[in-house]
RODO-2510 file (C-alpha; in nm, 4 decimals, decimal comma):
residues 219
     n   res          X          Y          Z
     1     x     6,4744    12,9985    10,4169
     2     x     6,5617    12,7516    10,1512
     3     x     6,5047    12,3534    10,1678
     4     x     6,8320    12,2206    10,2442
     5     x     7,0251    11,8997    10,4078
     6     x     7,2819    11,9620    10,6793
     7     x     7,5359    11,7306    10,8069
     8     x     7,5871    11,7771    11,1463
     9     x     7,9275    11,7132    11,3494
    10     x     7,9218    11,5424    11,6821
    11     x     8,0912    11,7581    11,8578
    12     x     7,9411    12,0854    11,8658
    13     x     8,0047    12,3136    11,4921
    14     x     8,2906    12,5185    11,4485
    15     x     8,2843    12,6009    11,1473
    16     x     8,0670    12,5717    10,8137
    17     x     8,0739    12,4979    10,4453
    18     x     7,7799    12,6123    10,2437
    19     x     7,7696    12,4357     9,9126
    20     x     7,5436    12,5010     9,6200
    21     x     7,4795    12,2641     9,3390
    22     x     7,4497    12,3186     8,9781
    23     x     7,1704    12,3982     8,7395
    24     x     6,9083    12,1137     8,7527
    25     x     7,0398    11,9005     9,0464
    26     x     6,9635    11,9643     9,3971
    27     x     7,1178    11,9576     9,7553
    28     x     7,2037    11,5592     9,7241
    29     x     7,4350    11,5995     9,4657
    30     x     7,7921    11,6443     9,6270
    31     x     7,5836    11,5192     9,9721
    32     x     7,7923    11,1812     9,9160
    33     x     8,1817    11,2706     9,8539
    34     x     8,1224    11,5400    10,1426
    35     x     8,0024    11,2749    10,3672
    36     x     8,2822    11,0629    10,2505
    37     x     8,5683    11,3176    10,3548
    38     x     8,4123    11,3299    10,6957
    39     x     8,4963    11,6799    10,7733
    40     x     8,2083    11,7638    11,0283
    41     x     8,3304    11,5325    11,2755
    42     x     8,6899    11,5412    11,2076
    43     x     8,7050    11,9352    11,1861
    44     x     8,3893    11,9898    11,3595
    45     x     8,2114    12,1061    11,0425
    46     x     7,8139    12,1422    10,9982
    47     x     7,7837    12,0681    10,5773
    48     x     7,4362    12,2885    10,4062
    49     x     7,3643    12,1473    10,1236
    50     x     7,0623    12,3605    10,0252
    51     x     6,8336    12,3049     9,7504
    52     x     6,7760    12,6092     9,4430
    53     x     6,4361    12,7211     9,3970
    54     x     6,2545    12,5575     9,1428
    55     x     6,2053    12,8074     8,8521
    56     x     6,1724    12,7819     8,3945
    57     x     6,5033    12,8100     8,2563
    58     x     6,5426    12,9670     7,8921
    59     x     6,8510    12,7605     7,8717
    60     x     6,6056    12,4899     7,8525
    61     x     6,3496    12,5797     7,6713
    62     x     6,1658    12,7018     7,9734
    63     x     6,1233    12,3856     8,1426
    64     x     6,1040    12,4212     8,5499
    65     x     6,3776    12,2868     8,7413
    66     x     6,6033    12,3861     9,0403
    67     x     6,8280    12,7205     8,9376
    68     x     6,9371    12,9298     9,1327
    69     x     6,8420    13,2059     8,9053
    70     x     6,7249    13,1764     8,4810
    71     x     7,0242    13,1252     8,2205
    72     x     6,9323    13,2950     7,8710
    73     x     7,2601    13,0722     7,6896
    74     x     7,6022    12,9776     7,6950
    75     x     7,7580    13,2075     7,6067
    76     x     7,8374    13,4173     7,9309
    77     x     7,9128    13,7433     7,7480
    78     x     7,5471    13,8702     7,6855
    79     x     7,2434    13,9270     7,8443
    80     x     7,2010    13,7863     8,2515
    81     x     6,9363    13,7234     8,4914
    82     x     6,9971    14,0434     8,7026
    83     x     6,7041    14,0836     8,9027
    84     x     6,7383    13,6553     8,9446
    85     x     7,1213    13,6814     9,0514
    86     x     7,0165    13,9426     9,2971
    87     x     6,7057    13,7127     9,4556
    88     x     6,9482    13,3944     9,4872
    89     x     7,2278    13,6607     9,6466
    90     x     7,0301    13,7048     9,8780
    91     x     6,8834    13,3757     9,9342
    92     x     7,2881    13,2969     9,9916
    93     x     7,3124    13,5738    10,2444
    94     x     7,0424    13,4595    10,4596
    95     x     7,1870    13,1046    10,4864
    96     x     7,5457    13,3062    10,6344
    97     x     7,3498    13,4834    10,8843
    98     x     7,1688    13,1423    10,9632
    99     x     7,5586    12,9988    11,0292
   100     x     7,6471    13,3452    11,2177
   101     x     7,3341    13,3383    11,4217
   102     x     7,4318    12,9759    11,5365
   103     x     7,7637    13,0938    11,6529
   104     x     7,9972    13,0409    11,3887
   105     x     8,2266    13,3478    11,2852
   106     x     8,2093    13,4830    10,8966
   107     x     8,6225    13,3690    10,9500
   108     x     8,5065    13,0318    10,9863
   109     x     8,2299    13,0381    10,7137
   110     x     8,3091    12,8515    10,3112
   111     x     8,1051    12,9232    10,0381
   112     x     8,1434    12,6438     9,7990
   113     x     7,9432    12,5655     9,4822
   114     x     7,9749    12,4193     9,1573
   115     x     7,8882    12,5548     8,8154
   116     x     7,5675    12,8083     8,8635
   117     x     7,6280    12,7288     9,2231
   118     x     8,0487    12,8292     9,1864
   119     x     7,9185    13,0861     8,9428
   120     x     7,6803    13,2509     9,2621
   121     x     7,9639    13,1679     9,5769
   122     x     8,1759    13,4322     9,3754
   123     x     7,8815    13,6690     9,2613
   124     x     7,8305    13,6703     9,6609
   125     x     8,1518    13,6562     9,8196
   126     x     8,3130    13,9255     9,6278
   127     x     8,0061    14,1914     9,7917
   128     x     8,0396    14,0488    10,1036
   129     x     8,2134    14,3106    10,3238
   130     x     8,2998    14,0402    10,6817
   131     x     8,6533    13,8198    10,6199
   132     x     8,5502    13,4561    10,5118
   133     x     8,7578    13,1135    10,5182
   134     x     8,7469    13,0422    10,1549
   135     x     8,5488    13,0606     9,8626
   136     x     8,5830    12,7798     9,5698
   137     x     8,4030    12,7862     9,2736
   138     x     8,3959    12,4437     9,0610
   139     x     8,3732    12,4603     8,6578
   140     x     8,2010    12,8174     8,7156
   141     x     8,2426    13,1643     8,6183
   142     x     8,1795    13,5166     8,7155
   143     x     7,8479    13,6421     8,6543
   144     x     7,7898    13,9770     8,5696
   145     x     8,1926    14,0903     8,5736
   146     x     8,1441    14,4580     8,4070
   147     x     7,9475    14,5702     8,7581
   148     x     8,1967    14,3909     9,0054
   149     x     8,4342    14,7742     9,0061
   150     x     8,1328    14,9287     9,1563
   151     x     7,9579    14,6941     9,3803
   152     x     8,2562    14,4806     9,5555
   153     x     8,2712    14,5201     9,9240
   154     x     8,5405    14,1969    10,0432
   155     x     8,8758    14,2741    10,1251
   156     x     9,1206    14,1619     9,8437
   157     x     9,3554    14,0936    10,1375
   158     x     9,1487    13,8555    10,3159
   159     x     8,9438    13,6682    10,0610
   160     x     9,1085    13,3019     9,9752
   161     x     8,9567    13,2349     9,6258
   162     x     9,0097    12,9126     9,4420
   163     x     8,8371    12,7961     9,1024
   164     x     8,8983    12,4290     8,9682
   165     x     8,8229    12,4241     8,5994
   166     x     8,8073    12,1073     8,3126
   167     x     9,0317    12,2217     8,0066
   168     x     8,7636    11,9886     7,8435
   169     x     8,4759    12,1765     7,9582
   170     x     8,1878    12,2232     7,6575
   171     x     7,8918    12,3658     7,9258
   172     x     8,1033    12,6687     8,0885
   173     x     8,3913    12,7280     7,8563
   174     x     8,7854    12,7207     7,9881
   175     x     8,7740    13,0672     7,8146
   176     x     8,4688    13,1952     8,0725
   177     x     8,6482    13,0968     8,3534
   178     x     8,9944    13,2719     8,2174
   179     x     8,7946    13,5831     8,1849
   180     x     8,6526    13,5713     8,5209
   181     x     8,9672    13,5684     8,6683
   182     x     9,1006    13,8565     8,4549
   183     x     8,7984    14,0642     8,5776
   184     x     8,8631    13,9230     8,9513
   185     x     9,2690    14,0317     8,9187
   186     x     9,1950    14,3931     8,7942
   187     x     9,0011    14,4521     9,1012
   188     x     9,3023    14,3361     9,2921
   189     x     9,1464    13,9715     9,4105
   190     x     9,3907    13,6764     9,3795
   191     x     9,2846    13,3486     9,2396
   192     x     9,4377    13,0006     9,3346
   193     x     9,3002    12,8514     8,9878
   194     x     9,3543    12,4548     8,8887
   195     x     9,2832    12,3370     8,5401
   196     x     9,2326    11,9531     8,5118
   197     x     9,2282    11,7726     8,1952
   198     x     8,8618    11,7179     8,2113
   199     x     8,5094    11,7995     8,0877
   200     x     8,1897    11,9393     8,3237
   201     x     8,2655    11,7484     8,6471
   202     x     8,4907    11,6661     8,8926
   203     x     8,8162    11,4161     8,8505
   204     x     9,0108    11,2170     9,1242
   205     x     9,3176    11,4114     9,1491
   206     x     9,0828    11,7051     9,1725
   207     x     8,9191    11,5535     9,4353
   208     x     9,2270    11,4891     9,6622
   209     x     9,3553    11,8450     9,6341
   210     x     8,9806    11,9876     9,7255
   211     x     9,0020    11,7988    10,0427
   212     x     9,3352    11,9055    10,1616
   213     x     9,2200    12,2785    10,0164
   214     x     8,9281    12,2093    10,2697
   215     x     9,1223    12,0873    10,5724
   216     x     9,3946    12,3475    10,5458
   217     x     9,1255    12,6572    10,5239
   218     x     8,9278    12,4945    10,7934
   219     x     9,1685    12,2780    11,0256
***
């Protein structure tokens, strides 16, 4: 099971919000603004902030750092990790059934993540056949699109999907994360997509609307 940090409600969890980082940062890095919306104790929430494996990234000239599976470049319309993206699916999967195993229902279950992290919540989600609460992917795309006909297994019906992009955004491209959700509509999936006037990152109106998104799917 991967490292990870966990922020536990008081009262006992009724729900959960898995939450993956991007490419080079770890498990701390959103650990502070979730903190600061205070959803475990408000909602009842337990927070996993889990940390990628530590692995040489072409991207970057090989050197090691936490991914949650190897980037080759930028451009999102070549070559991909597949055997990688199938270790950290998996790696993903387990940390559900760790939530599911503690008592809390798939129903009640986000997967969150931002960039390679939003890039593997919808990689996941859209092959996982049990209803979820939401998924929301953060200046992300969708890996591997041309195999998502033949391997997706979630419900179009019952699969709230929201992606938050930066119009401004020079590491994943506004373009990549239009052509994810083309991919994502032809398979009959509906996305609940807001574009900010920003680069790689988050903004404070963005910010606002992700914690009402947050407390409405999990309230």
């Amino acid at each position: 099971m991967l490292e990870r940090i966990e922020i536990e409600p008081r009262p006992q969890a009724r729900s959960a919000v898995i939450w993956l980082h991007g490419l080079g940062a770890d498990g701390h890095d959103f650990e502070p603004l979730l903190r600061q919306w205070g959803l475990a104790d408000e909602l009842a929430v337990r927070i996993v902030l889990p940390h990628a494996p530590v692995q040489p990234v072409t991207l970057n000239g090989g050197m090691r750092m936490r991914a949650w599976y190897d980037i080759f470049d930028l451009r999102f319309n070549g070559a991909e990790d597949t055997a990688g993206i199938e270790r950290a699916r998996r790696l993903l999967l387990d940390l559900v059934q760790c939530e599911r195993e503690r008592g809390i229902d798939s129903r009640n279950i986000i997967l969150a993540g931002f960039s390679q992290g939003g890039a593997l919540v919808l990689h996941t989600a859209l092959r996982y056949p049990e209803p979820l609460a939401g998924v929301l992917a953060l200046s992300a795309y969708l890996p591997e699109p041309g195999r998502l006909a033949a391997e997706k297994r979630a419900d179009p019906r019952r699969l709230p999907l929201r992606m938050d992009h930066g119009l401004r955004d020079q590491i994943v491209p506004y373009a990549a994360a239009q052509k994810s959700i083309e991919y994502m509509q032809a398979e009959g999936y509906r996305v609940d997509f807001h574009s900010y006037a920003m680069e790689h990152g988050l903004c404070p109106e963005q910010i606002d609307s992700l914690h009402d998104w947050l407390r409405q799917r999990l309230g």
